[in-house]
C-alpha positions as CSV (number, residue, x, y, z in Angstrom):
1,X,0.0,0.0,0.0
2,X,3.3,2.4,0.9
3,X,4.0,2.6,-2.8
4,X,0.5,3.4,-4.2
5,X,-0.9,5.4,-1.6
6,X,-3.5,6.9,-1.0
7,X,-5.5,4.1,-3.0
8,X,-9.3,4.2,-3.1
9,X,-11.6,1.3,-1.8
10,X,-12.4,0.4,-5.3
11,X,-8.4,0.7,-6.0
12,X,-8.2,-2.1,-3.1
13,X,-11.3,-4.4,-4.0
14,X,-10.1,-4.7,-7.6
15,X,-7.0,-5.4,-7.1
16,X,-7.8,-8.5,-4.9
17,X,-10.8,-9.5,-7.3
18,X,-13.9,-8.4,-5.1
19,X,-16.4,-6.5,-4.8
20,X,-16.4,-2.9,-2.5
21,X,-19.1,-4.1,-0.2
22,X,-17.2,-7.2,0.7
23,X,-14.3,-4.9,1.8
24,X,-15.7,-2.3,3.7
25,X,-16.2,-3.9,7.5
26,X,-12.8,-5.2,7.3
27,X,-11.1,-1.5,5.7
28,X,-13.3,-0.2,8.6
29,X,-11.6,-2.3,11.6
30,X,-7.9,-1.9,10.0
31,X,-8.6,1.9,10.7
32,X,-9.2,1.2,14.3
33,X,-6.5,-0.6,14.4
34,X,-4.3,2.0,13.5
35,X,-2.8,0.1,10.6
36,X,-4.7,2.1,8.1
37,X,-5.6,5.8,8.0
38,X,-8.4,7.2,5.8
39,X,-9.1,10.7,4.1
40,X,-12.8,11.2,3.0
41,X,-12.6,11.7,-0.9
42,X,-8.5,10.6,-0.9
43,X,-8.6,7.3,0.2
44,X,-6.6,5.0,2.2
45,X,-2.9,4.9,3.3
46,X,-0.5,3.2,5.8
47,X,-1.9,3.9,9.3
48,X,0.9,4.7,12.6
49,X,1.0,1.2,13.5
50,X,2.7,0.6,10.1
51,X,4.8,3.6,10.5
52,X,8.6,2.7,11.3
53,X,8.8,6.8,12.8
54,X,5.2,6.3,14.6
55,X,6.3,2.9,16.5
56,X,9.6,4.2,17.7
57,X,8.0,7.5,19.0
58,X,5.1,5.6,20.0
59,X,7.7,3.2,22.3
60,X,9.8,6.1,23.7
61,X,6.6,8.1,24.7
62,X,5.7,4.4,26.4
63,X,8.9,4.2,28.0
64,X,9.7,5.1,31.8
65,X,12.6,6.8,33.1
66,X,13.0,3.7,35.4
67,X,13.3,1.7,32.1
68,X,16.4,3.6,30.6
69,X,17.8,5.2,33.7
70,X,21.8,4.5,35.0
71,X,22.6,4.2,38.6
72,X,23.1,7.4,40.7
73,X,26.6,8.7,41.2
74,X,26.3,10.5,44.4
75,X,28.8,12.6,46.6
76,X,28.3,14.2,50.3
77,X,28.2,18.2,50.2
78,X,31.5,17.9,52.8
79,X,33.8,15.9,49.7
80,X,36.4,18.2,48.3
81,X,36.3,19.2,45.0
82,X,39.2,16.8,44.2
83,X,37.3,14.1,45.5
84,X,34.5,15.3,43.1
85,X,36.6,14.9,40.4
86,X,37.6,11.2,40.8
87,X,34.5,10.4,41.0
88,X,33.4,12.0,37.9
89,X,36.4,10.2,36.0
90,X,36.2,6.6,37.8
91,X,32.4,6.7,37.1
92,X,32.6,8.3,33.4
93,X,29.8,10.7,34.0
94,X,29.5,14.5,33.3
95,X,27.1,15.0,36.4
96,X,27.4,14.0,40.2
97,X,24.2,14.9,42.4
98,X,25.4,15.7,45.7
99,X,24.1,14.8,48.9
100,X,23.1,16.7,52.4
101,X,24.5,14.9,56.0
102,X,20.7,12.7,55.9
103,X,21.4,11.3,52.3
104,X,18.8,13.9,50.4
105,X,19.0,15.9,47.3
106,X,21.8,18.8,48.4
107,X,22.7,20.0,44.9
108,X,24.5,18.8,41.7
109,X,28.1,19.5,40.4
110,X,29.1,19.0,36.6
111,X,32.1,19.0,35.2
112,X,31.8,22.7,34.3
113,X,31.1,24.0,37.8
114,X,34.8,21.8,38.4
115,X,36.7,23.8,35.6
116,X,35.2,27.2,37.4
117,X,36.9,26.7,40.1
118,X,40.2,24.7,39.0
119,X,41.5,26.7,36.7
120,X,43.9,29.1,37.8
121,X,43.1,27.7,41.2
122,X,46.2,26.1,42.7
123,X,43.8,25.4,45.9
124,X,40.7,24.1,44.4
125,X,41.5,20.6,45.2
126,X,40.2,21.2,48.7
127,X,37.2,23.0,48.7
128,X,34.3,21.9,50.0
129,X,31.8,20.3,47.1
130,X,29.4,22.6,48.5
131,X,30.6,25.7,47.6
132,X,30.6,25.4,43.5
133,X,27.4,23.1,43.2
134,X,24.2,23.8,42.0
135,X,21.8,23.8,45.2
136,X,18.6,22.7,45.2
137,X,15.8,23.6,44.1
138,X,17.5,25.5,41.6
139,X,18.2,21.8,39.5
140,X,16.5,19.9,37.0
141,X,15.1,16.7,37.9
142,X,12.8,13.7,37.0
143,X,10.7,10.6,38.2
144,X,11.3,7.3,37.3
145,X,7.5,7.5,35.9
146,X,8.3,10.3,34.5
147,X,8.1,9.7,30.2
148,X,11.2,8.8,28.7
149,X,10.2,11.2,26.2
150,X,9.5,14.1,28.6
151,X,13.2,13.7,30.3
152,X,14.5,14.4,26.5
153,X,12.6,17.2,26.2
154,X,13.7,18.8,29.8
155,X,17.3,18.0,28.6
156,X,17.1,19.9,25.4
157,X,15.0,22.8,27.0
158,X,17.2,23.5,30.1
159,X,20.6,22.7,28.0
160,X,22.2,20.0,30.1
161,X,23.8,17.2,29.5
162,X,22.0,14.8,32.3
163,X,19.4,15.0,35.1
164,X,19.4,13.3,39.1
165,X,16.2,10.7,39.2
166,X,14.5,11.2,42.4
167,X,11.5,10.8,44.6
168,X,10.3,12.1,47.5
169,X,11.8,10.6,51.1
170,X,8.0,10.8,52.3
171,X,4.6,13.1,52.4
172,X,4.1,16.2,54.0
173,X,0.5,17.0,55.0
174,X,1.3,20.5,55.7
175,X,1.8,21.0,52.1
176,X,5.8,21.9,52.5
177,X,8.2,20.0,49.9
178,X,9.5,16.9,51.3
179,X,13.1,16.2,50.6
180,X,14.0,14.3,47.8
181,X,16.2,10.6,47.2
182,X,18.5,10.3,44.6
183,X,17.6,7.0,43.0
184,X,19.0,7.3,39.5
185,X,20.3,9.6,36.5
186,X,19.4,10.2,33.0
187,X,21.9,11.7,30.8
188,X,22.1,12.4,26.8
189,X,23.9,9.1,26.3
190,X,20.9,7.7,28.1
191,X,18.7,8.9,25.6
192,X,21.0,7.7,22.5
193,X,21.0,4.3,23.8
194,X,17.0,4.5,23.8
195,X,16.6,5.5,20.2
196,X,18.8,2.9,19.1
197,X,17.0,0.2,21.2
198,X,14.3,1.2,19.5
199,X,15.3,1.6,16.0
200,X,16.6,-1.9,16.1
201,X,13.7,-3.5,17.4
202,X,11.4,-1.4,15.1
């Protein structure tokens, strides 16, 4: 059908030898199905299902953070900044969310915020973690049921190369924000291993 559409009804009956009528139930349930799309006075032509673009985006919007997401890389907001930066190198990562004394959400350091305050600084090596990171709230985060497809998008809209996963350490009725765990991150190369998952399987 990809080569000849759109193709009529009639187009379609003739070609397999019957009549219209015979036809137009089963035409009717293929468009529910997704397989085949119709335009009134155009005709019919492949449908999302049969899309090789409609399944892959179809999958990644289906896809959960907690499907794709790597293991946290976590440092305490008392590490030095040359402690930071082994971790960043033994771990391969660009992005280390930081942690307060109870284990919560504290901020995030990149490898950016580390050349800030290195170069040209012969005593960088020792200070405190918490004086060049990103606190929070001021950071981007997700869910693990956050979309797969809604992580890419928060990358490419705030500009960053990867994002702590996290959920709340419990509920507070009083309406204030609870603090946060660190239970994962999502970074580009997360996202470039998804799409080509996907394309392979598609």
């Amino acid at each position: 059908m990809r080569s000849h559409a759109p193709i009529t009804g009639d187009q379609i009956a003739e070609s397999l030898g019957i009549s219209r009528p015979t036809i137009r139930s089963d035409l009717s349930v293929l468009v529910m199905l997704g397989l085949i799309d119709a335009k009134p006075k155009v005709g019919y032509f492949p449908g999302r299902q049969l899309s090789a673009d409609g399944r892959a985006r179809d999958r990644l919007v289906a896809l959960k953070v907690r499907d794709m997401m790597s293991r946290p890389v976590v440092i305490q907001e008392t590490a030095s900044v040359n402690d930071a930066v082994i971790s960043l190198f033994v771990e391969n990562t660009g992005i280390l969310s930081v942690t307060d004394g109870e284990g919560y959400l504290a901020g995030l350091v990149t490898i950016k915020d580390l050349l800030k305050v290195t170069l040209g600084n012969p005593n960088a090596a020792s200070i405190p973690v918490s004086m060049v990171m990103t606190r929070f709230p001021r950071i981007v985060t997700v869910t693990p049921e956050d979309s797969l497809w809604d992580a890419a998008k928060k990358l490419l809209h705030h500009q960053i190369g990867g994002m702590p996963v996290v959920r709340p350490a419990g509920e507070d009725g009083a309406g204030r924000r609870t603090p946060l765990e660190v239970v994962g991150r999502v970074s580009k190369t997360t996202m470039t291993q998804a799409l080509v998952d996907l394309t392979e399987i598609t």
